[in-house]
N, C-alpha and C positions, 0 to 999 in steps of 0.2 A: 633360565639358568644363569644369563648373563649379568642380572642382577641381582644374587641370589650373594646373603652376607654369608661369610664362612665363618666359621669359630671353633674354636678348640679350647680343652681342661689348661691352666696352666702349665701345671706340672708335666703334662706331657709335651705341649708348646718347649720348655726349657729342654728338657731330653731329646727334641726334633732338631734345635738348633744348635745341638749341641755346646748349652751353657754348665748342662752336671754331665758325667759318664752315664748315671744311669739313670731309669726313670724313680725306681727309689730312694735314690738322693736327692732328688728333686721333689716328691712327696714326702718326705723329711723334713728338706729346707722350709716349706710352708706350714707344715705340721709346727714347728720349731719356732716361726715368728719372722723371717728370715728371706721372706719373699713380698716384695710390696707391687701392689698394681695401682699406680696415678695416687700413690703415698698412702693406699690402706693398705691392714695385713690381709692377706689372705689365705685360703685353705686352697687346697690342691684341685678340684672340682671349680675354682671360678672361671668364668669364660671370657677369656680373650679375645679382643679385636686389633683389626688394626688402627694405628697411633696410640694407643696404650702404651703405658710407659714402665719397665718393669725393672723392680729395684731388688738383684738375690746378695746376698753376702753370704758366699764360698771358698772354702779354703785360702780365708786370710784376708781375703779385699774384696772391696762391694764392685759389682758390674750393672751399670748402669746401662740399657738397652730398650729402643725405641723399637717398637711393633711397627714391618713393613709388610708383611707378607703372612699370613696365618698359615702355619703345614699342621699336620696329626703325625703325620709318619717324618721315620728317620732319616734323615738323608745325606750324602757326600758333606764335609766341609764345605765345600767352594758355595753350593749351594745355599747354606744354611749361612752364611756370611751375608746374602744378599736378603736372608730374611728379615732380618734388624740391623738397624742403625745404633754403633755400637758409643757412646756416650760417657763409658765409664773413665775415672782416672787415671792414669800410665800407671803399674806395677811399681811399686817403692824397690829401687837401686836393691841389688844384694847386700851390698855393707850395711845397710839401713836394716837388715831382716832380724829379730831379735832369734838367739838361737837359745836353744831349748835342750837342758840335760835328759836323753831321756834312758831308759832304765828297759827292759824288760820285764815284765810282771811276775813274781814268782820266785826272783833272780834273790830272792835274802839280802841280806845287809848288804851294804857296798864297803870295797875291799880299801884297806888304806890307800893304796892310789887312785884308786876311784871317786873316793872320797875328797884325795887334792883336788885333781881334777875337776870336780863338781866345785867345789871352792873357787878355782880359777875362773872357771866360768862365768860364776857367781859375781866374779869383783871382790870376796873374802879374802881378808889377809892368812895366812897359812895358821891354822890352830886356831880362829876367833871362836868365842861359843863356844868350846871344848874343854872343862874343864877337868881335870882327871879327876877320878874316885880314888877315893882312899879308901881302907878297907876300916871296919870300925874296933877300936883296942879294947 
């Protein structure tokens, strides 16, 4: 047993270390293109070893992380920190984040201040693009 290789699915490897919340975000991300293992893509069933080198891009920035330790099951933070070597780039500053008008689905037209609003956001001068209807004589 002492010489015996361990391995694990990717996808479940990423949900042990907790790099996604779930294990179906993590079978997503590789379904999706979104997971590389030593710069291929791959599907969620590939098997992991250790020194592998795994490349996910998750909600907004890539993490870059070196295989130390192979686990199957979930386990503590502090734990799963020691199972990769984590390689990825520092998080872009908050001011740097681009932000995003969002809307709720369903919600109908947006209301003339909502509509400034979105404008502002935008970097649109107040009225650009808008021009009134005339009605026809």
């Amino acid at each position: 047993m002492a010489g015996e290789q361990v391995s694990a699915r990717v996808d479940s490897w990423i949900w042990s270390v907790r790099l996604t919340r779930t294990r179906s975000i993590a079978s997503d991300a590789c379904r999706g293109g979104h997971v590389r293992v030593n710069g291929v893509r791959v599907k969620p069933a590939h098997v992991v070893r250790a020194g592998d080198e795994i490349r996910l891009r998750h909600e907004g920035r890539e993490r870059i992380v070196v295989v130390s330790r192979v686990i199957t099951k979930r386990v503590g933070a502090a734990v799963a920190a020691e199972c990769y070597v984590d390689k990825s780039p520092p998080p872009p500053p908050r001011e740097e984040t681009v932000t995003v008008a969002v809307r709720a689905r369903g919600a109908g037209r947006p209301t003339k201040r909502e509509r400034r609003n979105i404008d502002k956001l935008l970097g649109r001068p107040a009225g650009e693009g808008r021009e009134r209807r005339t009605r026809p004589e």
